[in-house]
N, C-alpha and C positions, 0 to 999 in steps of 0.2 A: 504494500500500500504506500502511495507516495504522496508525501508531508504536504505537500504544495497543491493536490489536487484537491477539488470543489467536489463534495457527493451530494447526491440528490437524498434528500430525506423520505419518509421514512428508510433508515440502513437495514437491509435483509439482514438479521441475526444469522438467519441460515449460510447466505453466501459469507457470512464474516467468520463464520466459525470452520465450512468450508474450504477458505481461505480463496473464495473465489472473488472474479473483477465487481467491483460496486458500482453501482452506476452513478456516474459522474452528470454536473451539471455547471452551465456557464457561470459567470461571475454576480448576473446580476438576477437570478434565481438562487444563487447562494446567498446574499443578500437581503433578498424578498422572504426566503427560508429563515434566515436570524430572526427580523425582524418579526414578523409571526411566531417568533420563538420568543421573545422579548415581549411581546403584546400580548401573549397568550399564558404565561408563568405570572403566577402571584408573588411578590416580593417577598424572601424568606422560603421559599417551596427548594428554590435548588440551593443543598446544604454547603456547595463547595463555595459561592457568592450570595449571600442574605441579601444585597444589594441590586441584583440581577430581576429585572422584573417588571411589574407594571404593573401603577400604584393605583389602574382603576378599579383593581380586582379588591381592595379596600374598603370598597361602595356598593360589593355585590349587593347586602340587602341594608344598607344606609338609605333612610327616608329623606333622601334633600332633594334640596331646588337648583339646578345646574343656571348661575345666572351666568352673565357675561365676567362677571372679576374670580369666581370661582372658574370658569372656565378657562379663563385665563392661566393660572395656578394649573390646572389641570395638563394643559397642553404644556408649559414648562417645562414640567417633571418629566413629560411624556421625551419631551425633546431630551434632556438633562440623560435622558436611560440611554437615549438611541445613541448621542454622543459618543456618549462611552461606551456602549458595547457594541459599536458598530464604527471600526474607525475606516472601514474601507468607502464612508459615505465624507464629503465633506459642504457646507454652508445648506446645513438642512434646517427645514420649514416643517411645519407641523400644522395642520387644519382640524379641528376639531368637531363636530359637528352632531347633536342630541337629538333626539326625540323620544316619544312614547309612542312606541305600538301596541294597539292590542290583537293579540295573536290567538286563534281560536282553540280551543282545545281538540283533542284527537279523539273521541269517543270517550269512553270511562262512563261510570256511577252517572255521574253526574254533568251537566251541560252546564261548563264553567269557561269563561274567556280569561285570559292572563297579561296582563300587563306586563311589556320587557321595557327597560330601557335601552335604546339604540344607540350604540356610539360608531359612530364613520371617521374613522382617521385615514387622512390625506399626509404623506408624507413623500416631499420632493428635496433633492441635492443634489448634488455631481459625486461623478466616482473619482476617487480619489487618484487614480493610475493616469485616466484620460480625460478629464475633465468634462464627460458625458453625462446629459441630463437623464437623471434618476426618479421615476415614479411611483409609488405604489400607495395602494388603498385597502383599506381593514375595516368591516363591520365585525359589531361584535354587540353579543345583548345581553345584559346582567338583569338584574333581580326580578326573579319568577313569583310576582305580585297574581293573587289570582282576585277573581272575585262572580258572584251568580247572577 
């Protein structure tokens, strides 16, 4: 396995233990791969960096009001993560962007709609090697509010 190649995630356990070829993938799927790795870990989840993470998974079932100075704060942090564990991006931006869906239930007992909140992060920079512009976008929905 060689140090300097990009793998495509999920990593076959099977071909690793095999010792067979993993499949590889560009630079900026490696990239878009962290950062959904980054956005998707709760701060304190992975034991070897407590610092590694993203701090909206703190909100899963927190009752607030996402205004604009909180949101502000929000997308910071959010940048502050990507910085640092992502130094292959450089003069990155962060767009943040909420709502409230309600999402219907799937059958069950009972005929209940659920409230998620929506968060849409828009995150653009350049790569740091070639100075090419870098895009990518993330939904994502926290606290599973129900109600009849």
């Amino acid at each position: 396995m060689s140090i300097n190649k990009l793998y495509k995630i999920p990593i076959s356990m099977t071909a690793l233990i095999n010792k067979q070829q993993l499949e590889a993938c560009d630079l900026k799927r490696s990239i878009a791969q962290n950062l959904h790795l980054i956005l998707t870990t709760k701060q304190g989840e992975y034991k070897f960096d407590p610092q590694f993470g993203c701090p909206l998974w703190d909100l899963e079932f927190e009752n607030i009001t996402i205004n604009p100075s909180f949101r502000d704060v929000l997308t910071q942090y959010i940048k502050e993560d990507i910085v640092n564990y992502e130094p292959r991006l450089t003069n990155v931006e962060i767009f943040l962007d909420f709502k409230v869906e309600e999402i219907p239930s799937k059958g069950g007992k009972f005929d209940n709609k659920r409230l998620k909140r929506k968060f849409e992060i828009k995150i653009n920079g350049n790569l740091v090697t070639t100075n090419e512009n870098f895009n990518f976008s993330h939904k994502m929905y926290l606290s599973p509010f129900s109600y009849n």
